[in-house]
N, C-alpha and C positions, 0 to 999 in steps of 0.2 A: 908331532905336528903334521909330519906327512902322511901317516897313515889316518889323520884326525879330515886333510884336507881331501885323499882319496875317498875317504866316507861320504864324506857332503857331496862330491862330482857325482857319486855315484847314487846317491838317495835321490838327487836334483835329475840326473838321469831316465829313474825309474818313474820319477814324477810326470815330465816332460813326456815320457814312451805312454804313461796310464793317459793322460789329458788327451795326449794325439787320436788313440784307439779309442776312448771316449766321444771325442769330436766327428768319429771315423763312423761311430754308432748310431751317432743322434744324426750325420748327417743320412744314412741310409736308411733309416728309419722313415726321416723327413719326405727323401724320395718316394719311399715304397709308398707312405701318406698319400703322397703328392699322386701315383699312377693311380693309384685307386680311387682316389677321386675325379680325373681325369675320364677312367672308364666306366664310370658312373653317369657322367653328364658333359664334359669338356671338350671331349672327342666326336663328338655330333654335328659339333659345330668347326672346333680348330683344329681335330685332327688329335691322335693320340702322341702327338712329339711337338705340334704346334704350328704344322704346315697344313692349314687349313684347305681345303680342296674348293672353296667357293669363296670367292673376290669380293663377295659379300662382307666375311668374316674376315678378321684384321692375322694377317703371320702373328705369332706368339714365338714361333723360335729365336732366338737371339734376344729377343727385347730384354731390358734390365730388370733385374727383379723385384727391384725397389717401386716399379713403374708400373708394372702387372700388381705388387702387392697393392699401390696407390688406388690403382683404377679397380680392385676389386672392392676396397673398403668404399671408395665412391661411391660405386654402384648399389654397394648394400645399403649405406647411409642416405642416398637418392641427391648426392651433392651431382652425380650425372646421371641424368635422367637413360633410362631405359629397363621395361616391364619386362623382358625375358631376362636382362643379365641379374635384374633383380629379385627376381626368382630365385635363380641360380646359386647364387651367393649369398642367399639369407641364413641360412646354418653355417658357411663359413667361420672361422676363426681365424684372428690375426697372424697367428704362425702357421697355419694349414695356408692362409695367403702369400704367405712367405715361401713355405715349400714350393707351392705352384708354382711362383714367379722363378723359383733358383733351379727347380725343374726346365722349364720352357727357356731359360735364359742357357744352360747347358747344349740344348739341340743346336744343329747347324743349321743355319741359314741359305735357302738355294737360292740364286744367283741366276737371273734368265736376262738376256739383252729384252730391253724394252720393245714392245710392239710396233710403235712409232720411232721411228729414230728421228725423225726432221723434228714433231713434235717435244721429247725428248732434248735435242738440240738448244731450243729456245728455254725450255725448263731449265736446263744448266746454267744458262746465263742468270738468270733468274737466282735461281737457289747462291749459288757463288757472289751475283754484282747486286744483285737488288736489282728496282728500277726506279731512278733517279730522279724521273719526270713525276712520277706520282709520288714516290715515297715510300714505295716495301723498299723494305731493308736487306738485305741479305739472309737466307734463310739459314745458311751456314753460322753465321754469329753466334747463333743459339744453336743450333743441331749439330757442329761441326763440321767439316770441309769434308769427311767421309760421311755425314750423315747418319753415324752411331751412336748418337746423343749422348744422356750422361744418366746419373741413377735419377734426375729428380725429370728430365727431359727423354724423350721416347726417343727410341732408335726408329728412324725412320726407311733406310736404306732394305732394298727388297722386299717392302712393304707391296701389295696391290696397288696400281693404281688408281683403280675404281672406288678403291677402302680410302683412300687417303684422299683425294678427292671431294669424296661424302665428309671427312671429317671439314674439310677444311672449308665446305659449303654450310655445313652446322653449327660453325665459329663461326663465320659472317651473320649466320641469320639467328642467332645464341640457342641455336637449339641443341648444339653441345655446352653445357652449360657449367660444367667442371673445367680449371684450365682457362677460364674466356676471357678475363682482363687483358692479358696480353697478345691472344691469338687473334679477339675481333680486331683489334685494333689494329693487327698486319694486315688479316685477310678483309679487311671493310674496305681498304685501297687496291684487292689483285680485282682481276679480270675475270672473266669464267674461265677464259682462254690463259692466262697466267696459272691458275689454280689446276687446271688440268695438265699443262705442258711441266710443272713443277715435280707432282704424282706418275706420269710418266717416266719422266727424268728418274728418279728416286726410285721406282719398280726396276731399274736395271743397274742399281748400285751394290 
């Protein structure tokens, strides 16, 4: 019986050790995928780790991958509009979207004090309280009090400010048209000055 139960530890063992180095395989595969498509076209615009050099272009490091893979099928299937991303992504494949995302989601995220700190200032309040008198709600409720969102919601935190900004100008006016149920409806009540001071605030999280 004991040498019957030593056998089974040990076949379960060798199972467990093949699965892992399997998972070990496909996951480096995934990567290697992932860079090479990267320095094919992705790195042009967001940089080859996902620290894009122009405020134009949205960070991709740290964001979740579930949320890169979202926003890439969007773009192919044109549920959000835009003629270069969708370009870009029209030979994609939904696990090649996945790499990408668990790629970019891997790199680290840099960290700079915001441009504006008074500006910034007012954005905190904001993103944290809401404001009461109009009716945005807290932007934290949904993005979290660090602002690292979740797999179905983006991490917003050291995001540009310029970038986020523009997003949150495109939900007001549904020219970001993926996403929009719930985001016009916050941002139809901010300010320009709200919508800016919020992007601010978030650029130095």
């Amino acid at each position: 019986m004991k040498m019957k139960r030593n056998f089974i530890i040990k076949q379960l063992f060798i199972s467990i050790t093949a699965l892992c180095i399997s998972h070990l395989a496909f996951g480096q595969a995934d990567e290697a995928r992932a860079k090479k498509i990267i320095s094919g076209s992705c790195f042009l615009c967001h940089g080859a780790e996902g620290d894009s050099s122009s405020e134009v272009f949205p960070r991709l490091a740290g964001q979740h991958s579930e949320y890169i893979a979202k926003q890439l099928e969007n773009f192919k299937s044109g549920k959000r509009n835009s003629t270069a991303m969708r370009d870009m992504v029209a030979k994609l494949m939904p696990d090649e979207m996945m790499a990408l995302g668990k790629y970019f989601e891997k790199q680290s995220v840099p960290v700079e004090p915001p441009k504006d700190s008074g500006l910034a200032a007012v954005g905190k309040y904001i993103f944290h309280n809401g404001n009461k008198y109009s009716g945005v709600p807290a932007c934290a409720s949904c993005h979290g009090a660090e602002a690292k969102g979740t797999a179905a919601l983006p991490r917003l935190a050291s995001q540009y400010a310029s970038y986020t900004e523009t997003q949150l100008k495109q939900f007001n006016t549904r020219e970001r048209n993926n996403d929009n149920a719930v985001m016009h409806a916050i941002v139809v009540k901010m300010t320009p000055l709200e919508m800016a001071a919020v992007s601010e605030y978030l650029s130095g999280k």
